[in-house]
Gaussian input, Z-matrix of N, CA and C with variables (Angstrom, degrees):
# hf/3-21g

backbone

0 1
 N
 C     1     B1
 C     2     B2     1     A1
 N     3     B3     2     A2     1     D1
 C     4     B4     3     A3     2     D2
 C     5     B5     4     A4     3     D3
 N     6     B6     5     A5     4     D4
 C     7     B7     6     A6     5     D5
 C     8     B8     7     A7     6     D6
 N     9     B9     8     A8     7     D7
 C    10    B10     9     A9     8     D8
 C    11    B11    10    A10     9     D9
 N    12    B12    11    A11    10    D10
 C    13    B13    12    A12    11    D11
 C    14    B14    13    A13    12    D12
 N    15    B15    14    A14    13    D13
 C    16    B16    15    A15    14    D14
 C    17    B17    16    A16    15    D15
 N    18    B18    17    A17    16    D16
 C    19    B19    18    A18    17    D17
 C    20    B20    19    A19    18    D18
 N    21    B21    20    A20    19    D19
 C    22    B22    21    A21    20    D20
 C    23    B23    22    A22    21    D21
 N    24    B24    23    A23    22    D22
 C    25    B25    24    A24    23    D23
 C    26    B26    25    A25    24    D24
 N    27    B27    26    A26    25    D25
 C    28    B28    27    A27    26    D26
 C    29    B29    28    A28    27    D27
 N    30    B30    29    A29    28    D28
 C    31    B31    30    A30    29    D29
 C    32    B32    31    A31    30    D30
 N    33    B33    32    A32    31    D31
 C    34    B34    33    A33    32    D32
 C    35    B35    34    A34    33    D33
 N    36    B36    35    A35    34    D34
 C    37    B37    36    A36    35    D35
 C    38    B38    37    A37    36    D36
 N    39    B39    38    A38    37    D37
 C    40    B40    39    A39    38    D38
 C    41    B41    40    A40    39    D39
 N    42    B42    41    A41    40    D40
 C    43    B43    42    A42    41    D41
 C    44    B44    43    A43    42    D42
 N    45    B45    44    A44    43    D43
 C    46    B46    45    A45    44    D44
 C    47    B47    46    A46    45    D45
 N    48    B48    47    A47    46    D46
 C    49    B49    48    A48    47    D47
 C    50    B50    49    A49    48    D48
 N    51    B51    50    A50    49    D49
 C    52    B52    51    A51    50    D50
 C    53    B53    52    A52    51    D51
 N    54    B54    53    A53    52    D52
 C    55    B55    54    A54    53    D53
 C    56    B56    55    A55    54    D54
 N    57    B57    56    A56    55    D55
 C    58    B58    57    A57    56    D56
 C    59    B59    58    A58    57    D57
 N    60    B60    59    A59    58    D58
 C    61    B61    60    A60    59    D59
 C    62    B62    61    A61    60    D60
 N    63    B63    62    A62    61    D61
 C    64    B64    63    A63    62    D62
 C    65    B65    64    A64    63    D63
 N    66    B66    65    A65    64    D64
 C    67    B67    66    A66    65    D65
 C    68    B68    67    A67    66    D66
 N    69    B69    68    A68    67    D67
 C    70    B70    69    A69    68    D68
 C    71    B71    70    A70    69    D69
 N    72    B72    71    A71    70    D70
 C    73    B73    72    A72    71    D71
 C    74    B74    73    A73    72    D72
 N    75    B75    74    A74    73    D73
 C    76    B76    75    A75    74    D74
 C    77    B77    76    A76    75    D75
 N    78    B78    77    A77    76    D76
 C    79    B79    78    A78    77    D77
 C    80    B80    79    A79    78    D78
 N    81    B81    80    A80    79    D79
 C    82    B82    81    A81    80    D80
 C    83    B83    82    A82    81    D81
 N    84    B84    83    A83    82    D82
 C    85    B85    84    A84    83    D83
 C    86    B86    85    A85    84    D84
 N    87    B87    86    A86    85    D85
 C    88    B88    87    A87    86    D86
 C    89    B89    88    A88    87    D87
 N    90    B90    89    A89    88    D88
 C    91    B91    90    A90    89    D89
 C    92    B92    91    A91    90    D90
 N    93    B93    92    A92    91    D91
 C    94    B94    93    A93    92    D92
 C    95    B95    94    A94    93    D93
 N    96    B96    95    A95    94    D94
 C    97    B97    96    A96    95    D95
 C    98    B98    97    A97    96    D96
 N    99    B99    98    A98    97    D97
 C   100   B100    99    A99    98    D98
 C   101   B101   100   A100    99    D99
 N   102   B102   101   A101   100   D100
 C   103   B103   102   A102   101   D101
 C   104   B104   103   A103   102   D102
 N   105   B105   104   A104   103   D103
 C   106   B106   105   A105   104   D104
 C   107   B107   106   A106   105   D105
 N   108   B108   107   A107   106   D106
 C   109   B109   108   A108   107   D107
 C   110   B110   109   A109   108   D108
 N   111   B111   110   A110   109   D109
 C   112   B112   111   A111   110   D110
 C   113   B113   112   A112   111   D111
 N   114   B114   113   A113   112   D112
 C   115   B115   114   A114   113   D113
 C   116   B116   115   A115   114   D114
 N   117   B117   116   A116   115   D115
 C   118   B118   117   A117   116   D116
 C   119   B119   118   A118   117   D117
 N   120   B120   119   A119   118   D118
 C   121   B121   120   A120   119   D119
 C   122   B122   121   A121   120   D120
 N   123   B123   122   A122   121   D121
 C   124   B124   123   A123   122   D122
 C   125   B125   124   A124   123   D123
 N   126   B126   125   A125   124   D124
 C   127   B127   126   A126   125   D125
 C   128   B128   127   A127   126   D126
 N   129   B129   128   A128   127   D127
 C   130   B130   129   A129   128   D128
 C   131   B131   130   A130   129   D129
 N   132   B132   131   A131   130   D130
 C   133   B133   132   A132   131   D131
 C   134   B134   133   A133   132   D132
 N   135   B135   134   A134   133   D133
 C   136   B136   135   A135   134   D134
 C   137   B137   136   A136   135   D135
 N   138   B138   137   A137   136   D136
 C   139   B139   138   A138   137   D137
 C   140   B140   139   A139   138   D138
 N   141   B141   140   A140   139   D139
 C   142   B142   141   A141   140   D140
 C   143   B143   142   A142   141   D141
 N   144   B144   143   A143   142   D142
 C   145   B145   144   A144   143   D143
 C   146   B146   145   A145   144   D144
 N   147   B147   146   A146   145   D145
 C   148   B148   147   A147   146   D146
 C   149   B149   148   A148   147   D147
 N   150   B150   149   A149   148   D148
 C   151   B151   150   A150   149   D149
 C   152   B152   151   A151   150   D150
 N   153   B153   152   A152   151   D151
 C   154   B154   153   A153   152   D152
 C   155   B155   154   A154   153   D153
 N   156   B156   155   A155   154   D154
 C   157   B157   156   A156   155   D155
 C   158   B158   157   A157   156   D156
 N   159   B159   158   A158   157   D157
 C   160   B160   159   A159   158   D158
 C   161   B161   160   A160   159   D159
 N   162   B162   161   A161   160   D160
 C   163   B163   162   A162   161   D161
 C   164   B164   163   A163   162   D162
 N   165   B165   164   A164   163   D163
 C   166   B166   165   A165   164   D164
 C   167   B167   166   A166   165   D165
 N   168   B168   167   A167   166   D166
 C   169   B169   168   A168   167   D167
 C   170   B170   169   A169   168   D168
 N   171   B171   170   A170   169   D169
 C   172   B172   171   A171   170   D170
 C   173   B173   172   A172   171   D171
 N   174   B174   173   A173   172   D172
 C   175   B175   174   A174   173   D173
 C   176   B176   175   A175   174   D174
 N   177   B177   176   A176   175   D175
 C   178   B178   177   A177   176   D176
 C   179   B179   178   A178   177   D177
 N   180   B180   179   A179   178   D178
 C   181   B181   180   A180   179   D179
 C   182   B182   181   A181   180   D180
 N   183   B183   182   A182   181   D181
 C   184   B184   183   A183   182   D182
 C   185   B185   184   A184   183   D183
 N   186   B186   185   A185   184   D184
 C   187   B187   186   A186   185   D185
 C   188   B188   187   A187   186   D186
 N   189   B189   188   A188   187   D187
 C   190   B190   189   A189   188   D188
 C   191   B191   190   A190   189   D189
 N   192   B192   191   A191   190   D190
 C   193   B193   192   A192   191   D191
 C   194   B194   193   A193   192   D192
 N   195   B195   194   A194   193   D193
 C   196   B196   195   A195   194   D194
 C   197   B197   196   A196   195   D195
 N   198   B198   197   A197   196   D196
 C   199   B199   198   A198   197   D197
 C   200   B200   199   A199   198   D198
 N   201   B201   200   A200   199   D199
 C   202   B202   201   A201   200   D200
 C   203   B203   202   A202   201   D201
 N   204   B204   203   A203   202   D202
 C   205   B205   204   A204   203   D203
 C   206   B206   205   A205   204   D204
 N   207   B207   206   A206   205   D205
 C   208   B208   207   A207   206   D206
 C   209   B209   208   A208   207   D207
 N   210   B210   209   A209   208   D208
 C   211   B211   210   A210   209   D209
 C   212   B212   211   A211   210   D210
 N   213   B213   212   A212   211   D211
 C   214   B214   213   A213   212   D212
 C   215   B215   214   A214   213   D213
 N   216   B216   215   A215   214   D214
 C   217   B217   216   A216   215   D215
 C   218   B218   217   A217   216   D216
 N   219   B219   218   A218   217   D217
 C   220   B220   219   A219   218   D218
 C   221   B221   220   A220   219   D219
 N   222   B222   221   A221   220   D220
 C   223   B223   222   A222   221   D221
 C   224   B224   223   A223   222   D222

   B1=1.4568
   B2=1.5282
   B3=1.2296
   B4=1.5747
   B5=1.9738
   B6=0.7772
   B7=1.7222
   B8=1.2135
   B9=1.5833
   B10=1.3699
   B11=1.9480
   B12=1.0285
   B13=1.6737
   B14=1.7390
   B15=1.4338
   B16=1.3825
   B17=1.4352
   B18=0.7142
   B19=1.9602
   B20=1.3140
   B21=1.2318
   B22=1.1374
   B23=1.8892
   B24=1.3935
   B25=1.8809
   B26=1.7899
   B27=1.3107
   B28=1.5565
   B29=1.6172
   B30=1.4434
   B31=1.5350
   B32=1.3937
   B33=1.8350
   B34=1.2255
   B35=1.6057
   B36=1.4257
   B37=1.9120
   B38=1.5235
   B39=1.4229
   B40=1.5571
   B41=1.7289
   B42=1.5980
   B43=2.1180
   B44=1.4162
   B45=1.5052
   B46=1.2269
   B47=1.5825
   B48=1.7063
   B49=1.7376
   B50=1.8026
   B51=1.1179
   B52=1.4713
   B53=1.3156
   B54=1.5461
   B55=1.3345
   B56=1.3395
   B57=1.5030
   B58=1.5151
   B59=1.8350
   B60=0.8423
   B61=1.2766
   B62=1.7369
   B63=1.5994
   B64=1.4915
   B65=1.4510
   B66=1.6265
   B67=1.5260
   B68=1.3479
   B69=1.2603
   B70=1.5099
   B71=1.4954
   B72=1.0534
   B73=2.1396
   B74=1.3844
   B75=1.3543
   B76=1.2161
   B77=1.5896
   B78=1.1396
   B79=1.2086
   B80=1.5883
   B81=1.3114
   B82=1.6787
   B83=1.9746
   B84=1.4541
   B85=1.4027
   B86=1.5474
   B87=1.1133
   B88=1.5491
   B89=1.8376
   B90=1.6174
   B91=0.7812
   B92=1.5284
   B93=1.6258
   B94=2.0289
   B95=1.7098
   B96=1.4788
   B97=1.5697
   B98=2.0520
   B99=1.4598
   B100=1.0807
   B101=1.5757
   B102=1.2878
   B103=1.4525
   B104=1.4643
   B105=1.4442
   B106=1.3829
   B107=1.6875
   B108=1.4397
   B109=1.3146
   B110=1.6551
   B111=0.9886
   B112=1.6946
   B113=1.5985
   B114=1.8277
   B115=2.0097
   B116=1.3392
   B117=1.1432
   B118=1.1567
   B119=1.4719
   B120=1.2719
   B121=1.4046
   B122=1.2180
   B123=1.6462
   B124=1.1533
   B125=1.3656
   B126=1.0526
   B127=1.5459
   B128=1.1783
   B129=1.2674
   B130=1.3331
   B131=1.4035
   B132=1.5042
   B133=1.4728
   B134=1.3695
   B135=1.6340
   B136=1.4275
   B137=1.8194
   B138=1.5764
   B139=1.1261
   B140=2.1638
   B141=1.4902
   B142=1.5975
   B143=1.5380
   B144=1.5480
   B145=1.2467
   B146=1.7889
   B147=1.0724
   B148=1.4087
   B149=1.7184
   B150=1.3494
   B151=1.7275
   B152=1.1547
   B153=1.5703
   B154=1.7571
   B155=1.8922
   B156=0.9636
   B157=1.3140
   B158=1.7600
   B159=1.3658
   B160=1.5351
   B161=1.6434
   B162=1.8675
   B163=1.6981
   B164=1.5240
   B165=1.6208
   B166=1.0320
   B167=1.5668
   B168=1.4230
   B169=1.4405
   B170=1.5680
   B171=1.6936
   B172=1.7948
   B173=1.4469
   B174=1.6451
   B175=1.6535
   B176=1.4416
   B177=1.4367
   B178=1.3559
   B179=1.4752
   B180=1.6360
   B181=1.6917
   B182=1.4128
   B183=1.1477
   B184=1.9522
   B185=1.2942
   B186=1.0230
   B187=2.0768
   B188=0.9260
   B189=2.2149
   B190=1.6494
   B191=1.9656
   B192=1.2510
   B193=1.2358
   B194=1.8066
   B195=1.1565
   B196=1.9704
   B197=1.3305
   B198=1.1388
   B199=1.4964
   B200=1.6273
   B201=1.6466
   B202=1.0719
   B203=1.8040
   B204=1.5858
   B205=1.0624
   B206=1.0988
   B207=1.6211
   B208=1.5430
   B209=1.4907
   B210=1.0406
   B211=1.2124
   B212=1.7595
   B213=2.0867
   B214=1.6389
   B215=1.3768
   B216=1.3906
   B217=1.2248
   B218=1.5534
   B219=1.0233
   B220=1.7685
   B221=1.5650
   B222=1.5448
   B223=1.2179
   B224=1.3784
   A1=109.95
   A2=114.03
   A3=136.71
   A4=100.18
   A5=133.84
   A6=160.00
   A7=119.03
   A8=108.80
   A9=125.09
   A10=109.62
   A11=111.95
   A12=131.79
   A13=89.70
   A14=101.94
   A15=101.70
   A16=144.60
   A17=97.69
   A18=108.27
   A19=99.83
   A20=104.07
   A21=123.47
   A22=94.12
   A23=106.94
   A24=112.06
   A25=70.17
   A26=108.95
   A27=103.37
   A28=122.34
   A29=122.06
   A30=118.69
   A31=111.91
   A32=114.56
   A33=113.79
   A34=108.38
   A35=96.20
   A36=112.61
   A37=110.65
   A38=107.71
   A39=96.13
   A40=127.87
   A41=83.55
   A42=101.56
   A43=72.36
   A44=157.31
   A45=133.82
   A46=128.44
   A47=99.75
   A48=95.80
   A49=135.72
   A50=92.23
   A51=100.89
   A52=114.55
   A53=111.34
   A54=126.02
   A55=130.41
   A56=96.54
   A57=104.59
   A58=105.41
   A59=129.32
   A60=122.77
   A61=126.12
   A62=86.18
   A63=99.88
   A64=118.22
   A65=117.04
   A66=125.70
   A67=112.16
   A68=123.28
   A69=129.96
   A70=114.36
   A71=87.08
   A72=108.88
   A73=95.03
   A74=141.94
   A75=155.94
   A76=108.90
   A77=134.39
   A78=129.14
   A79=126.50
   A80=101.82
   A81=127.81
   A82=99.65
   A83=116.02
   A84=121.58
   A85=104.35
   A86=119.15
   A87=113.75
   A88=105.72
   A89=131.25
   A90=129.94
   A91=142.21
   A92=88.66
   A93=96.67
   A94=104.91
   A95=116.29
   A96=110.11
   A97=88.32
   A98=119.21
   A99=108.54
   A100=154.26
   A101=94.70
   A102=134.45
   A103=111.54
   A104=111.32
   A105=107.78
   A106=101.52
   A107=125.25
   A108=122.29
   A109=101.38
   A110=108.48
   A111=110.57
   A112=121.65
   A113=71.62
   A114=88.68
   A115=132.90
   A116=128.96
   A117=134.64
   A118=100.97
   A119=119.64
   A120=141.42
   A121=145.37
   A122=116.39
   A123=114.33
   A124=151.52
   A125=109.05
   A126=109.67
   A127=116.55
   A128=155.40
   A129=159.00
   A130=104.55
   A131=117.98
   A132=112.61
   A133=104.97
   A134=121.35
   A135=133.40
   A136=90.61
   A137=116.15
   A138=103.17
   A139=108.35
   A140=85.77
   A141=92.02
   A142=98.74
   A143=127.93
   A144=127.24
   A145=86.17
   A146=140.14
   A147=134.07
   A148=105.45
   A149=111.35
   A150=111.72
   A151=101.13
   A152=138.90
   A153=109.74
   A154=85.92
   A155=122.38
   A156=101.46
   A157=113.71
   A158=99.70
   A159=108.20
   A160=109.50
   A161=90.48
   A162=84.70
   A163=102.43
   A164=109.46
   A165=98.00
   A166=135.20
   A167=110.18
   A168=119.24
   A169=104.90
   A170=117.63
   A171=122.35
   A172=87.37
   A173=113.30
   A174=108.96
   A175=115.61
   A176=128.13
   A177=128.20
   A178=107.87
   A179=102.69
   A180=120.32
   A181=98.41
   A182=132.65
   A183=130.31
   A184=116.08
   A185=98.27
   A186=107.84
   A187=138.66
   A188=96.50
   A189=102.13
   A190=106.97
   A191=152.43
   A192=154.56
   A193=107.97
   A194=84.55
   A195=97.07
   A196=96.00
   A197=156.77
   A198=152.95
   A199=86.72
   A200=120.94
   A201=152.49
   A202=101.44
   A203=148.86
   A204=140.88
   A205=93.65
   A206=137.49
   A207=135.97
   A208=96.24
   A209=117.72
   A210=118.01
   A211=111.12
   A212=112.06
   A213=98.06
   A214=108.12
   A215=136.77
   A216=119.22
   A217=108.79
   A218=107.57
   A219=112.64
   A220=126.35
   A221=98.58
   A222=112.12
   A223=132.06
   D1=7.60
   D2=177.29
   D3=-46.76
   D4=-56.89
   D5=146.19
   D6=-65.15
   D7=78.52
   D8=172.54
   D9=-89.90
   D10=-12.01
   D11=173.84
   D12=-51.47
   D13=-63.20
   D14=179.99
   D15=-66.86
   D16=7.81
   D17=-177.29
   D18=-113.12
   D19=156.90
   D20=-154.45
   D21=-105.60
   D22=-173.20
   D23=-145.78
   D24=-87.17
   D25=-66.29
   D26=-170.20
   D27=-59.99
   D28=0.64
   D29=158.09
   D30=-80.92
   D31=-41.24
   D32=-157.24
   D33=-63.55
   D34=-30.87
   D35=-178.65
   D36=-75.40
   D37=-31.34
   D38=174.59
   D39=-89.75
   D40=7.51
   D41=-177.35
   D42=-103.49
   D43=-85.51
   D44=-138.50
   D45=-84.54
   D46=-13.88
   D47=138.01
   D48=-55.85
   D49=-15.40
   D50=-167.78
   D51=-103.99
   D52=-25.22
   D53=156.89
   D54=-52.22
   D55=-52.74
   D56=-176.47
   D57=-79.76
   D58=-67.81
   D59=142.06
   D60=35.05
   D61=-90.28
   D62=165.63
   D63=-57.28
   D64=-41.79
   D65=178.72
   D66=-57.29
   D67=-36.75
   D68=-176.66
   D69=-72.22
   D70=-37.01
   D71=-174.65
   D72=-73.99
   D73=-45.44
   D74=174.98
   D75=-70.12
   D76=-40.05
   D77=169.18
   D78=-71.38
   D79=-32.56
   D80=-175.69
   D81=-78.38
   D82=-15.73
   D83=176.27
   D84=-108.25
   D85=-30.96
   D86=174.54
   D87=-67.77
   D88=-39.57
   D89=173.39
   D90=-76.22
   D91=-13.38
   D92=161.46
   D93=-93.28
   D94=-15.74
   D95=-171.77
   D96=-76.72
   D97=-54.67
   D98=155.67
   D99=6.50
   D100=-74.81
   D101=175.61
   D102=-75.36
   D103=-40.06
   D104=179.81
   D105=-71.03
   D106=-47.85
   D107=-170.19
   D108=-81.37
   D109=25.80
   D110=152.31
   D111=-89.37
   D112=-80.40
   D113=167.98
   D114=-82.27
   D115=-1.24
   D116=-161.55
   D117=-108.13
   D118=-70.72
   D119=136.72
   D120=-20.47
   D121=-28.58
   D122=-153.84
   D123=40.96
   D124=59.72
   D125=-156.42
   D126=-117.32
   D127=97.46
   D128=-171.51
   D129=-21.66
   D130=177.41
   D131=174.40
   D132=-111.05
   D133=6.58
   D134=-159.97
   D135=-121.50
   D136=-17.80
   D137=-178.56
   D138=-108.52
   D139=-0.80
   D140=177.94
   D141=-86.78
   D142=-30.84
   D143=-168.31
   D144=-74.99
   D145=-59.22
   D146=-151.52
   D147=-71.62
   D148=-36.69
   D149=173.78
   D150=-70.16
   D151=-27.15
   D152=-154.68
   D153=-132.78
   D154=-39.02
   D155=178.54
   D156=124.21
   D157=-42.57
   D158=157.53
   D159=-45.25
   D160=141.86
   D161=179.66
   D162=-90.48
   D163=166.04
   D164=-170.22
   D165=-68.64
   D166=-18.17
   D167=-179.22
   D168=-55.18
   D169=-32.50
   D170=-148.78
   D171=-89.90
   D172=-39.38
   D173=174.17
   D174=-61.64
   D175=-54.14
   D176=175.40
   D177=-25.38
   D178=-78.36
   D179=-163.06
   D180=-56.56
   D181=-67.35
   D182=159.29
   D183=2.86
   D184=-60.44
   D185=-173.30
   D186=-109.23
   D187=-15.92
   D188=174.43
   D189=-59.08
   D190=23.72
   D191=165.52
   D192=-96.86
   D193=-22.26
   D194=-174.30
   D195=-97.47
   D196=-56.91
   D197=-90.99
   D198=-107.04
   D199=152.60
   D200=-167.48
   D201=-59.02
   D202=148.47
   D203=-162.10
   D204=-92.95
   D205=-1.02
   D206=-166.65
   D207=-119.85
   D208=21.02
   D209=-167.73
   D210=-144.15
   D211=36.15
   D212=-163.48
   D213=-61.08
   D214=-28.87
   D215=-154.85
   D216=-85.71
   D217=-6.70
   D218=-166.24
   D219=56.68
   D220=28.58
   D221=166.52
   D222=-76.41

């Protein structure tokens, strides 16, 4: 995919459907692995930012969809 000059309008759209795609599918798994080392784990959201590197706001929003029903604030 080195030679994007070459593809055509309907490849370039069907490589960045497929791109994003994967990114979403990949984000939607970074945010239950997340979530588990919240609730599952216990893990601060100041000590999930220092183990994984994500800041903490991108971890919050990530997992607040995962996070425990006793748990809305993800505190």
């Amino acid at each position: 995919m080195s030679d994007l000059g070459g593809m055509s309008q309907a490849e370039l759209i069907a490589a960045i459907r497929k791109v994003e795609g994967e990114r979403d599918e990949s984000l939607r798994l970074s945010g239950r692995l997340l979530a588990a080392l919240h609730d599952v784990h216990g893990l601060s959201w100041p000590q999930i930012t220092r183990l994984t590197g994500i800041s903490q706001t991108t971890a919050h929003r990530r997992a607040q969809p995962y996070l425990s029903a006793d748990d809305p604030e993800g505190a």
